[in-house]
C-alpha positions, 0 to 999 in steps of 0.5 A: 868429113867436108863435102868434097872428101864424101864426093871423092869417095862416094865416086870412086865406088860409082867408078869401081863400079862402072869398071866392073861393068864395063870389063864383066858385063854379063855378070849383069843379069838386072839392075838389081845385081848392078845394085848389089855390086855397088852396094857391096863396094860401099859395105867394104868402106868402113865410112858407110858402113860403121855403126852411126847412132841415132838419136837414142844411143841404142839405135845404131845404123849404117848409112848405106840403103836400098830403096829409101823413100823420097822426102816429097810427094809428087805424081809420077809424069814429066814434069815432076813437081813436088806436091802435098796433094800428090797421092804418093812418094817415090823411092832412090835406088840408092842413097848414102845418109848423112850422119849428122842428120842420122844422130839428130833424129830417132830410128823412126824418122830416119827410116823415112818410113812414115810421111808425116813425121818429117820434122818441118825444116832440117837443119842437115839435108838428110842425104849425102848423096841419092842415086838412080839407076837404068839397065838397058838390056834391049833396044832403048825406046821412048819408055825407057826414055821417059822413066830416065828422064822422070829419074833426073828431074825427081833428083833434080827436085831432091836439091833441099835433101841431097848433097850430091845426085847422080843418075848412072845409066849402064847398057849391054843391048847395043850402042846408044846412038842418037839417044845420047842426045836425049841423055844429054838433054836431061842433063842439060835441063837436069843440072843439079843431077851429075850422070854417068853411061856406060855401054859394053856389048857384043858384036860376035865374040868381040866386046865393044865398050864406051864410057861417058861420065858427066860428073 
């Protein structure tokens, strides 16, 4: 499959997703259950969830998966710089592996469990996509902020791994305000990363809802 038809499918979940969200957001107790849906939506599409063999035959896997590590090390403070001195990786929230790096490759490279059997250069990037989520479930504050912005340039840095990168950030505590203008900024400063925010709250028992995509 071409790029582009991957993007296509690929954000027509995301877009399943925040329309769920945006119509349910009290189904929404964390950002683990805004992952589970997502992850839900992609198992139902056979694309990800077929069986693609690795390197040996037997080994076969799908594509989709939760907390995969990165392929870099880096510390975790603005900014972020891929570094082999860094004392550790990261993880994506979510990421869609690409099936040509899949079948090239033994289950134990794939896992991307062990650091140091990386092959030196891949001659696929390893990732279709990479996601990153935020759940604001209160005020936003400059914590929240940061931890956004340390997931933009982390994905920003994935440019070598990942065809696509996305940071989708949900809220049902109150409108964004003034710190749209941050979320913006990353973006701005972030350019590799596409974004989508997407707000629905309550004032009494009327649901007010925004949604701003950025793809």
């Amino acid at each position: 499959m071409r790029k582009a038809e991957w993007e296509a499918k690929i954000e027509a979940k995301i877009r399943t997703l925040i329309n769920h969200f945006v119509r349910k957001p009290l189904n929404y107790f964390t950002e683990s259950d805004i992952l589970s849906y997502l992850y839900l939506a992609f198992y139902r599409d056979k694309t990800f969830s077929s069986q693609f063999p690795t390197a040996n035959q037997n080994e076969k896997i799908i594509l989709i998966h939760r907390e995969y590590p990165t392929f870099f090390k880096y510390d975790k403070k603005i900014p972020i710089v891929p570094r082999i001195e860094s004392k550790s990786r990261g993880h994506y929230d979510f990421v869609v592996l690409n099936p040509e790096f899949v079948k090239l490759y033994p289950l134990r490279v794939v896992t991307n469990k062990d650091y140091h059997l990386f092959p030196k250069k891949f001659e696929y990037k390893p990732l279709i996509a990479a996601i990153e989520f935020k759940y604001i479930i209160r005020k936003i504050d400059s914590n929240m902020l940061r931890n956004t912005e340390i997931d933009f340039q982390k994905l920003q840095s994935s440019i070598p791994f990942s065809y696509d990168r996305y940071v989708l950030i949900f809220n049902r505590a109150s409108p964004i305000g003034k710190s749209v203008k941050e979320i913006e900024r990353m973006r701005s400063e972030n350019p590799a990363v596409k974004a989508v925010y997407a707000e629905a709250w309550y004032e009494g028992d009327r649901k007010k809802t925004n949604k701003i995509f950025w793809l």
